[in-house]
LUMLUM-37639 format. One record per residue (C-alpha): x, y, z; residue in three letters; residue number from 1. Coordinates in steps of 0.1 Angstrom, whole numbers, padded with zeros to 4 digits. Example, Ala and Ser with C-alpha at 12.3 -4.5 7.8 and 13.67 -1.06 7.14 Angstrom:
BEGIN
+-------+-------+-------+------+-----+
!    px !    py !    pz ! code ! pos !
+-------+-------+-------+------+-----+
!  0123 ! -0045 !  0078 !  Ala !   1 !
!  0137 ! -0011 !  0071 !  Ser !   2 !
+-------+-------+-------+------+-----+
//
This chain:
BEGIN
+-------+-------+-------+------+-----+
!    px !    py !    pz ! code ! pos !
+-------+-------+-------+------+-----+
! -0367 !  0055 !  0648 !  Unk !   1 !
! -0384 !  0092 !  0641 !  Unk !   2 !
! -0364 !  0096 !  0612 !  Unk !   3 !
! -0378 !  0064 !  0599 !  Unk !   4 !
! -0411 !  0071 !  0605 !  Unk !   5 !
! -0409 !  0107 !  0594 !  Unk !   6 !
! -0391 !  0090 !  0558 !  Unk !   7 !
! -0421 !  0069 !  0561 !  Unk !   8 !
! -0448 !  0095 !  0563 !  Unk !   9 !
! -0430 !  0115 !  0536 !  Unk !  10 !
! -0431 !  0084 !  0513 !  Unk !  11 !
! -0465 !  0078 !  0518 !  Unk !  12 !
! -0479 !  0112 !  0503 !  Unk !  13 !
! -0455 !  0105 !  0474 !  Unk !  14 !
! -0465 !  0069 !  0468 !  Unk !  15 !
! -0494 !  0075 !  0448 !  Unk !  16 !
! -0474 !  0086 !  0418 !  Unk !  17 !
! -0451 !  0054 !  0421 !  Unk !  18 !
! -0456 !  0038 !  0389 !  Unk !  19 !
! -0443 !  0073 !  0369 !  Unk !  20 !
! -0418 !  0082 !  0394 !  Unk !  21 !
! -0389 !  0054 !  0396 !  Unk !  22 !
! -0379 !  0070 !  0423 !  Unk !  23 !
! -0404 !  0069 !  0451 !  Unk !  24 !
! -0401 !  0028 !  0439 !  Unk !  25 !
! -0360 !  0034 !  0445 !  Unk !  26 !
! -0362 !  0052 !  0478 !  Unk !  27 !
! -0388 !  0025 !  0492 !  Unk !  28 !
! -0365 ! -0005 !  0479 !  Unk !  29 !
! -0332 !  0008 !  0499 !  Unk !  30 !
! -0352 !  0016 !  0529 !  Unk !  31 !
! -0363 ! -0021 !  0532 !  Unk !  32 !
! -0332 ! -0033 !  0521 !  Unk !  33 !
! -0310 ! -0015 !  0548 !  Unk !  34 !
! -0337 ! -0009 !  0578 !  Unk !  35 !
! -0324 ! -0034 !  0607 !  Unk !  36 !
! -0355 ! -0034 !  0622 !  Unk !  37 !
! -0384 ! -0035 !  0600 !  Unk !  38 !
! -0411 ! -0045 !  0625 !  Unk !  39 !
! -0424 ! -0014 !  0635 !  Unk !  40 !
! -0433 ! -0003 !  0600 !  Unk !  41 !
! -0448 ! -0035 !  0588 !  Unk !  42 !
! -0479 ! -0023 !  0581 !  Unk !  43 !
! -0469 !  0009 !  0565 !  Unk !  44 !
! -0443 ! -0013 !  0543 !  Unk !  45 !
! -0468 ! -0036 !  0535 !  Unk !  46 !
! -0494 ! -0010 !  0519 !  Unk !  47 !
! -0462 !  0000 !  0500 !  Unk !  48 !
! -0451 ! -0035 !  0484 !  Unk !  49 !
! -0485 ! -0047 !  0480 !  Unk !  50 !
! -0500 ! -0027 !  0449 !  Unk !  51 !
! -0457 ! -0035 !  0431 !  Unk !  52 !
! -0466 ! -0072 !  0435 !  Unk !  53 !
! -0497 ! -0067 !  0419 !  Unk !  54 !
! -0482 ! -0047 !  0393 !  Unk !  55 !
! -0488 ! -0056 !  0356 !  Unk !  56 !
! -0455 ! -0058 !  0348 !  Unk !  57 !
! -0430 ! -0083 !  0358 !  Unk !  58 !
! -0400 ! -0064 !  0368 !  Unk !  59 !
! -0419 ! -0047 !  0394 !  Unk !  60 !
! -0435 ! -0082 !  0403 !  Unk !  61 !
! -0405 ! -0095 !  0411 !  Unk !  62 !
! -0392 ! -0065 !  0428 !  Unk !  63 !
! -0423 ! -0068 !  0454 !  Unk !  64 !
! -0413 ! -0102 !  0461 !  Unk !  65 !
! -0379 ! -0097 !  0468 !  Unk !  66 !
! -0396 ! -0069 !  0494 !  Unk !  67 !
! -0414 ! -0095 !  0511 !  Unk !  68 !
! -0387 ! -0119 !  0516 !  Unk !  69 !
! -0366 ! -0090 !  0531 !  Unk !  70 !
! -0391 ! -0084 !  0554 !  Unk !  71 !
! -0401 ! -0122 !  0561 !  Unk !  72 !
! -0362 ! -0127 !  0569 !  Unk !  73 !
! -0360 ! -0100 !  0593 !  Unk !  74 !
! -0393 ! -0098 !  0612 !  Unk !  75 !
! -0402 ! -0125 !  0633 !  Unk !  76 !
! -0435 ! -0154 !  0632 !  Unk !  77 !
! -0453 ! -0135 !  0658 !  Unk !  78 !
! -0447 ! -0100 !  0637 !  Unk !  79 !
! -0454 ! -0116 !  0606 !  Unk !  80 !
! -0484 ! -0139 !  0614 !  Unk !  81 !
! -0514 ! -0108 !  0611 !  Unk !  82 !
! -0501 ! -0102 !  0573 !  Unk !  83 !
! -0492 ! -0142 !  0563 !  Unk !  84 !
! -0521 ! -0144 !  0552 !  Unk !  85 !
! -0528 ! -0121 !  0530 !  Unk !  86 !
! -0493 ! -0121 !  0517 !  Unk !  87 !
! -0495 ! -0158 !  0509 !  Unk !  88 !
! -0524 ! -0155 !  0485 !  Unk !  89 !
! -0503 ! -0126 !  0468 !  Unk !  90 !
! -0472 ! -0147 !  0464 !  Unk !  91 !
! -0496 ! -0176 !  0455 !  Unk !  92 !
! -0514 ! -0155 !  0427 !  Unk !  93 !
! -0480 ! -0152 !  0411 !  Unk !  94 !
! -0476 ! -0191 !  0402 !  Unk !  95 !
! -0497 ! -0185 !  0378 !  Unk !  96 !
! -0477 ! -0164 !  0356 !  Unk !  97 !
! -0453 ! -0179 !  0332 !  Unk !  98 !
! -0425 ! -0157 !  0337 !  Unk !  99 !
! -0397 ! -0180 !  0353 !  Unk ! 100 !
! -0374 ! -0149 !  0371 !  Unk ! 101 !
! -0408 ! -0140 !  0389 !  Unk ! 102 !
! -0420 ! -0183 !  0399 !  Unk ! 103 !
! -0382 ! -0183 !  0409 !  Unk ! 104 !
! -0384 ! -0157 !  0436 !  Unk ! 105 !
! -0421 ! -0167 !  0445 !  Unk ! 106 !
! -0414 ! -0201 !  0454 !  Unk ! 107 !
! -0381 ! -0191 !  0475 !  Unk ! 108 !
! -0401 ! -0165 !  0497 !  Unk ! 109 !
! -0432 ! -0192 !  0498 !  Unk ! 110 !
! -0411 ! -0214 !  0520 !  Unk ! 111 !
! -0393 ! -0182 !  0538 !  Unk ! 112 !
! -0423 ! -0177 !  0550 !  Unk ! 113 !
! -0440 ! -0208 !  0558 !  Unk ! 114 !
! -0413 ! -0218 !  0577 !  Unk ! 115 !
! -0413 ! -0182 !  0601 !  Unk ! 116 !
! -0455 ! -0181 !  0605 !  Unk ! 117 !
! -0465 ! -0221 !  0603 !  Unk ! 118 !
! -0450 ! -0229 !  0638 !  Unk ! 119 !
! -0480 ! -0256 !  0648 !  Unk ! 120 !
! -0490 ! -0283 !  0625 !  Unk ! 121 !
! -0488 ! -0285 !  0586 !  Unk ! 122 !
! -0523 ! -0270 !  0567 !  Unk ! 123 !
! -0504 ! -0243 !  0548 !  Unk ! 124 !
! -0474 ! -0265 !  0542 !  Unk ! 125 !
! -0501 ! -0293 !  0526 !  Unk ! 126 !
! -0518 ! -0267 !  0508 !  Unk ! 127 !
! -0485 ! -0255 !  0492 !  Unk ! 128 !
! -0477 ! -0291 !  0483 !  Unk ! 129 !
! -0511 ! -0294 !  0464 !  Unk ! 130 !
! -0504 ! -0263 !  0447 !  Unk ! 131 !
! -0469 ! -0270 !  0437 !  Unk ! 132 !
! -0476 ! -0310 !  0427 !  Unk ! 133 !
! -0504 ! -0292 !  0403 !  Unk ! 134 !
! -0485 ! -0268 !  0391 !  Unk ! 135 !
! -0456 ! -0296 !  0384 !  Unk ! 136 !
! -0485 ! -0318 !  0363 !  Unk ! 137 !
! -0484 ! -0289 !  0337 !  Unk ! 138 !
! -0464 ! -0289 !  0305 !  Unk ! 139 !
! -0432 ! -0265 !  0316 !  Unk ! 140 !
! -0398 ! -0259 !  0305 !  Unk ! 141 !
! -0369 ! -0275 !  0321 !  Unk ! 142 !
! -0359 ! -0244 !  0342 !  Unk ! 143 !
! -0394 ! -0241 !  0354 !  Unk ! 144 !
! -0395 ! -0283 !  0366 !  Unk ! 145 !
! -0356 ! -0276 !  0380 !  Unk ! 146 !
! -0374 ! -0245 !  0400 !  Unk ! 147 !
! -0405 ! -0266 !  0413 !  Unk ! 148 !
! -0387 ! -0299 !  0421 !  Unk ! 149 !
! -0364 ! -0282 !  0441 !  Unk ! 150 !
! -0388 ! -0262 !  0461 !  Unk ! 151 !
! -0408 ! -0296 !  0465 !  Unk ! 152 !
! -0376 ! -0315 !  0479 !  Unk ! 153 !
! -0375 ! -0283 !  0505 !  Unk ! 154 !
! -0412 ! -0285 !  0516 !  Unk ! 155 !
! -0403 ! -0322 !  0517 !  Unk ! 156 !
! -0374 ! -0318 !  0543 !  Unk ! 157 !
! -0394 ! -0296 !  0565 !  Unk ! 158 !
! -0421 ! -0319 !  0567 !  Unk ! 159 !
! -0407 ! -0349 !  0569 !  Unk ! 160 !
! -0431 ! -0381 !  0581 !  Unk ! 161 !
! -0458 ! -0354 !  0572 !  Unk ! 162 !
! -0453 ! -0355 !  0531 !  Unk ! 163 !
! -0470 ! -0393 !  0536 !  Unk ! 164 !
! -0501 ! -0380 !  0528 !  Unk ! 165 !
! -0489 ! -0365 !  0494 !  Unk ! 166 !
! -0469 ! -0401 !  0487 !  Unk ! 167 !
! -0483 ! -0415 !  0455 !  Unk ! 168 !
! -0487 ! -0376 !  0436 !  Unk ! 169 !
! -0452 ! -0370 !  0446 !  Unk ! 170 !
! -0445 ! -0403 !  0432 !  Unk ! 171 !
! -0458 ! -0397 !  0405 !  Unk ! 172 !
! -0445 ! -0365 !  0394 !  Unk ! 173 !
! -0409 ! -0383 !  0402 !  Unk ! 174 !
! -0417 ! -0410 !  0376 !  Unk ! 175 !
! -0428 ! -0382 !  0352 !  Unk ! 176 !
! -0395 ! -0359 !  0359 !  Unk ! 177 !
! -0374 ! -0390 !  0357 !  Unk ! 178 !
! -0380 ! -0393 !  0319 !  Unk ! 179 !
! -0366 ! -0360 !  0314 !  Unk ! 180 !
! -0328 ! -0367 !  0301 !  Unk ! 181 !
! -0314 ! -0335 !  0325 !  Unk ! 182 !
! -0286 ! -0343 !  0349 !  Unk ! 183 !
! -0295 ! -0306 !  0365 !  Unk ! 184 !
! -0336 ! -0318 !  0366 !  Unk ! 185 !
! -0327 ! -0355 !  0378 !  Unk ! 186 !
! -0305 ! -0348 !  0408 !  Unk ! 187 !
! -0332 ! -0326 !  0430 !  Unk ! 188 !
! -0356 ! -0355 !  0415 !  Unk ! 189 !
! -0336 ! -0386 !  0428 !  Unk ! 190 !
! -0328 ! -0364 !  0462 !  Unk ! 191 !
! -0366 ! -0358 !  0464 !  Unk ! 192 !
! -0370 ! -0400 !  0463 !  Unk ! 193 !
! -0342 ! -0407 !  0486 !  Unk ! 194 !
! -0362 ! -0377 !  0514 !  Unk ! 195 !
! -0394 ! -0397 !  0507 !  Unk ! 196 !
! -0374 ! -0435 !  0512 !  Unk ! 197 !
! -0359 ! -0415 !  0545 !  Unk ! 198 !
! -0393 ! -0403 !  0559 !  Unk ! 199 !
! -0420 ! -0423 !  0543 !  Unk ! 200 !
! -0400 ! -0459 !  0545 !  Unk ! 201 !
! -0431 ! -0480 !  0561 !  Unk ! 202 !
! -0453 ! -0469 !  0529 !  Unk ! 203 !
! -0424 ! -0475 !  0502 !  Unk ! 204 !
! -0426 ! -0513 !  0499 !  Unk ! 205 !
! -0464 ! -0514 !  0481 !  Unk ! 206 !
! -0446 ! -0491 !  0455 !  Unk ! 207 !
! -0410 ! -0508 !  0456 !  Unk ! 208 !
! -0415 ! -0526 !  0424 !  Unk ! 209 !
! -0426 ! -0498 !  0407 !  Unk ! 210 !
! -0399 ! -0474 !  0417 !  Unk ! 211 !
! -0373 ! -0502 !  0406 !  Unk ! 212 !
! -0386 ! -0504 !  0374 !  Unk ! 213 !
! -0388 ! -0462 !  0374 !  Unk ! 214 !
! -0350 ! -0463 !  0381 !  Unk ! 215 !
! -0338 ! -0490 !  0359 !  Unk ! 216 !
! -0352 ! -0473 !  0333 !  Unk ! 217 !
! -0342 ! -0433 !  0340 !  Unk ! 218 !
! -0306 ! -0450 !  0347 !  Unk ! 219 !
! -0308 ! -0461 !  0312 !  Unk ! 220 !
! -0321 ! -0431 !  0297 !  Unk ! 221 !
! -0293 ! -0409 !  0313 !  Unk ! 222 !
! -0267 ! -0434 !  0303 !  Unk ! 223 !
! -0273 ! -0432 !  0267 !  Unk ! 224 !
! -0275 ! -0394 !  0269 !  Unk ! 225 !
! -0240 ! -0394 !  0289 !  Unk ! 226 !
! -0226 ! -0421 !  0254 !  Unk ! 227 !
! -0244 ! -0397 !  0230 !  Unk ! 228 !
! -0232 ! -0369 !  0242 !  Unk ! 229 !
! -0203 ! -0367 !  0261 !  Unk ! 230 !
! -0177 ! -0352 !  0238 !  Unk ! 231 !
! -0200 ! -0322 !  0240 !  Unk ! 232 !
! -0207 ! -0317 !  0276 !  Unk ! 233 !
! -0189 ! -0293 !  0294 !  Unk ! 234 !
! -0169 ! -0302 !  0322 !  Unk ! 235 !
! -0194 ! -0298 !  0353 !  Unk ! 236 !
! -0220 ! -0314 !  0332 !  Unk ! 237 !
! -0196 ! -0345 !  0323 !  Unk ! 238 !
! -0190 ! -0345 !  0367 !  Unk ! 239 !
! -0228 ! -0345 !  0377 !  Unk ! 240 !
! -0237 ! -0372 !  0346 !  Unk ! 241 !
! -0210 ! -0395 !  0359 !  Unk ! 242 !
! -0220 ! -0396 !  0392 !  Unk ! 243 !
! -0256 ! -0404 !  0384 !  Unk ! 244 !
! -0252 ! -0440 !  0387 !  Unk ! 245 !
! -0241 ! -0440 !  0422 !  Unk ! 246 !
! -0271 ! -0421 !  0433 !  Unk ! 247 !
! -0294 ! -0444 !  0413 !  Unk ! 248 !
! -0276 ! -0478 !  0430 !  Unk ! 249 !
! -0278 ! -0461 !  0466 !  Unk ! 250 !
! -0319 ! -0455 !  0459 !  Unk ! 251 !
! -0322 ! -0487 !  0445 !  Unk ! 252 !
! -0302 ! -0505 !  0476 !  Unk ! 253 !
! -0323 ! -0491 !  0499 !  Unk ! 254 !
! -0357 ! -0495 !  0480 !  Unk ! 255 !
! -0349 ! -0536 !  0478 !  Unk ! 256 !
! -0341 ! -0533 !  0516 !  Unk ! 257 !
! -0378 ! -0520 !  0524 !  Unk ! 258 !
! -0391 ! -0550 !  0504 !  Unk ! 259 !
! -0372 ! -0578 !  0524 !  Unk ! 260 !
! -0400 ! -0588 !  0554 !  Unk ! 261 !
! -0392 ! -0571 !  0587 !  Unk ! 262 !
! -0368 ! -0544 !  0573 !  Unk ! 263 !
! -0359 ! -0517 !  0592 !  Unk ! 264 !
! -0353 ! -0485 !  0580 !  Unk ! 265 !
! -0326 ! -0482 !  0554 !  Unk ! 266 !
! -0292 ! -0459 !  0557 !  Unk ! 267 !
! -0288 ! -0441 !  0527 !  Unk ! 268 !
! -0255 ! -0421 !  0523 !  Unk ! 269 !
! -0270 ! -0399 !  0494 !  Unk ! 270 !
! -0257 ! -0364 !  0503 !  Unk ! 271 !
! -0288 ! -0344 !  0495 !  Unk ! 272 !
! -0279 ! -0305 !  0486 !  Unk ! 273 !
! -0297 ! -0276 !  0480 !  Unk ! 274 !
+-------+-------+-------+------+-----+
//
């Protein structure tokens, strides 16, 4: 521990020359990355990582990210909880950037730490939905939407009966994402559906028709591709376009079960992975 903190102090009268000496930015990086027990430094760490995730260029960014989550994955809620919130608006700040290595990483350590500091209730969680949902609504490569629907399905599995009150954006951002003819983009999509079906089931039969009619034609869509193109695909491509249909029969099963008077709640045997 007094070697730590002796490092530490050392570090701290070199820091200020960080951004011309790669390897005061080296030395801090294998410190976090090996220290066991980062919780009495937090502060001291923080005031290190902060001014790299603020950083004008992206590398150093992403590297202050990847900081945080080390930190987030080793302290605990009730170590974390006086910095959450300033490191939330940091990582927040970052989705606005169109550099996909660095919304990667953000998104990952967004939920990381949600899910250590947001213990009672779900503000932070909703807020992040609304961010994310807004952020989805923009025009975005494929890698990008793979990135954000993912971390959506995530928030979505942690909240469970909660996402209800984000039902008909989430929706719609699944009938948007759905006309995208990517087996890699579709699956997290369709999983996303069959989480809100699992979770939301009493507010799905207003929108059943509509989600039929979303499916019947995505199904189609995908099926064409898979005739167009399947003498190019590779093989793990060919294996996740061929079992598309399954996953679009199971959703659709269980939506026209939630529209019979009286249903219960439907067992879906979608295996939903991350």
């Amino acid at each position: 521990m007094e070697g730590e903190e002796k490092f530490l102090e050392d570090l701290k009268k070199r820091f200020s020359v960080w951004e011309s000496e790669p390897s005061v930015v080296e030395e801090l990086s294998n410190f976090v990355f090996n220290c066991k027990n980062p919780a009495p430094h937090l502060n001291t760490l923080f005031s290190f990582i902060l001014p790299l995730s603020q950083h004008f260029e992206t590398e150093n960014k992403v590297l202050g990210v990847r900081l945080f989550n080390d930190l987030i994955n080793k302290a605990s809620g009730k170590e974390l909880s006086p910095h959450s919130e300033a490191i939330y608006l940091v990582l927040q700040h970052n989705l606005f950037y169109k550099e996909f290595k660095l919304v990667e990483n953000t998104l990952f350590t967004m939920i990381e730490l949600l899910d250590k500091v947001e213990r009672h209730g779900f503000h932070r969680y909703n807020l992040f939905v609304e961010t994310v949902l807004k952020e989805m609504e923009r025009s975005m490569t494929v890698d990008f939407r793979i990135a954000y629907m993912t971390t959506l399905l995530r928030l979505a599995e942690k909240m469970q009966i909660h996402i209800v009150k984000h039902l008909r954006k989430v929706l719609f951002v699944i009938y948007s994402y759905l006309q995208w003819p990517d087996g890699k983009l579709c699956k997290p999509t369709l999983f996303l559906l069959n989480t809100l079906i699992c979770y939301c089931w009493p507010r799905i039969p207003p929108h059943g028709h509509q989600i039929l009619s979303q499916l019947q034609l995505s199904e189609a869509i995908f099926n064409e591709k898979l005739q167009k193109d399947r003498d190019y695909m590779t093989r793990p491509e060919l294996t996740l376009y061929q079992s598309l249909p399954y996953l679009f029969q199971e959703l659709r099963m269980g939506v026209m079960a939630l529209m019979i008077p009286d249903a219960t709640p439907p067992v879906i045997t979608v295996h939903v992975d991350n």
